[in-house]
C-alpha positions in Angstrom: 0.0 0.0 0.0 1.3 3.4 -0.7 2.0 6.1 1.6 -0.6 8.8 2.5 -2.8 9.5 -0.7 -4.2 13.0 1.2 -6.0 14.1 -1.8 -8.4 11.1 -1.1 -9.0 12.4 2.5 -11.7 14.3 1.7 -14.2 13.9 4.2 -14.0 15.2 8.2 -14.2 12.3 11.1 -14.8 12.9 14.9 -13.0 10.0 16.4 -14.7 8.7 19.6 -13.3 6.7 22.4 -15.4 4.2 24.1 -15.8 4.3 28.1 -13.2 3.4 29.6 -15.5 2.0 32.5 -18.5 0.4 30.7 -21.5 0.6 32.5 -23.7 -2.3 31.3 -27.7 -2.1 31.0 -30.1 -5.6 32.5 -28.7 -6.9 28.9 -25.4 -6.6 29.0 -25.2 -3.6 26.4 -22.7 -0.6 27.6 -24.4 2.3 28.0 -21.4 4.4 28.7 -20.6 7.8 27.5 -18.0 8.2 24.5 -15.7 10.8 24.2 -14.4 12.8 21.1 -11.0 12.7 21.1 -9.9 13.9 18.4 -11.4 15.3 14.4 -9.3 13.8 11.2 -9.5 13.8 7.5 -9.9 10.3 5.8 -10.9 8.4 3.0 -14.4 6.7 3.6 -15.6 4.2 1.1 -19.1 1.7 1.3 -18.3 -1.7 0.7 -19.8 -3.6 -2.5 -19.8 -6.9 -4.3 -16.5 -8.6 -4.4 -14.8 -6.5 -1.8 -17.8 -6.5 1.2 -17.5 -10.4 0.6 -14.3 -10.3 1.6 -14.2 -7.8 4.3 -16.9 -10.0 5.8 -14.6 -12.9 6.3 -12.7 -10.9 8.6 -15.5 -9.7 10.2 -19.2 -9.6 9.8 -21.6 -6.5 9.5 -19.0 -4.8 8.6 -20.4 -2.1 5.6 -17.5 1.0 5.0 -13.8 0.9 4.8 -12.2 4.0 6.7 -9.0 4.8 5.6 -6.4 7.7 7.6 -3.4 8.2 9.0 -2.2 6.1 12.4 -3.7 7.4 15.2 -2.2 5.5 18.4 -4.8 3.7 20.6 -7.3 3.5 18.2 -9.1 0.3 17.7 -12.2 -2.3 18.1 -15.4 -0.3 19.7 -14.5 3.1 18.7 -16.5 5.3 16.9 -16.6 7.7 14.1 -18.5 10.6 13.6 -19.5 11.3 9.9 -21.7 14.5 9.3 -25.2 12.8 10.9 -23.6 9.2 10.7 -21.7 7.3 13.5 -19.7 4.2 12.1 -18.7 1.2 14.7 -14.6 0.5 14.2 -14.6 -3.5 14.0 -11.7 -3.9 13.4 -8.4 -2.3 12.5 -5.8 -3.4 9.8 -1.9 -1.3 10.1 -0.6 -2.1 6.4 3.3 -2.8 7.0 2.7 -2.6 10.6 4.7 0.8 10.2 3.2 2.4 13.1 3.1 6.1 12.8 4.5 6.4 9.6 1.5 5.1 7.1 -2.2 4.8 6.9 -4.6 2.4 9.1 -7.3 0.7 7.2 -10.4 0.7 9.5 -13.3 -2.2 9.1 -16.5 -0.3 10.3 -20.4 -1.1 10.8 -22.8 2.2 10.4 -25.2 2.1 13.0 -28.4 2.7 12.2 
């Protein structure tokens, strides 16, 4: 994978931490508060066809592809603020494990 493609970043992301307490419901669900922790530029793509197939091998659900420079500590259960939209992070791929230096691919679920 290349380095950075910035051009492509084109759309504005608040990055949301999950609590770092959760504080479950009767069910089991967290009902915690997230936190904005920071705003970024990234590439945000739906998944189609061939390539949400594949992406849900890895993980199910999972309907965008994020795309933005390494941001330490993010991962799993974070969210990401979109305009009106809020996409789940299911999981998180570091291409060349070069930490710091390239982009992270991010496996999300829109939540609906």
């Amino acid at each position: 994978m290349p380095r950075s493609t910035i051009g492509k970043k084109r759309h504005r992301l608040t990055l949301r931490q999950p609590p770092s307490v959760p504080a479950p419901d009767a069910s089991g669900e967290d009902l915690g508060a997230y936190t904005s922790v920071a705003t970024r530029w990234a590439e945000v793509e739906p998944l189609a066809g061939r390539e949400l197939w594949a992406a849900q091998q890895v993980q199910a659900d999972v309907t965008h592809t994020v795309t933005l420079r390494y941001y330490a500590g993010l991962g799993p259960k974070w969210e990401l603020l979109w305009g009106t939209r809020t996409l789940r992070v299911e999981s998180v791929l570091n291409p060349g494990e070069r930490h710091g230096t390239t982009d992270m691919v991010l496996l999300c679920k829109e939540q609906v």
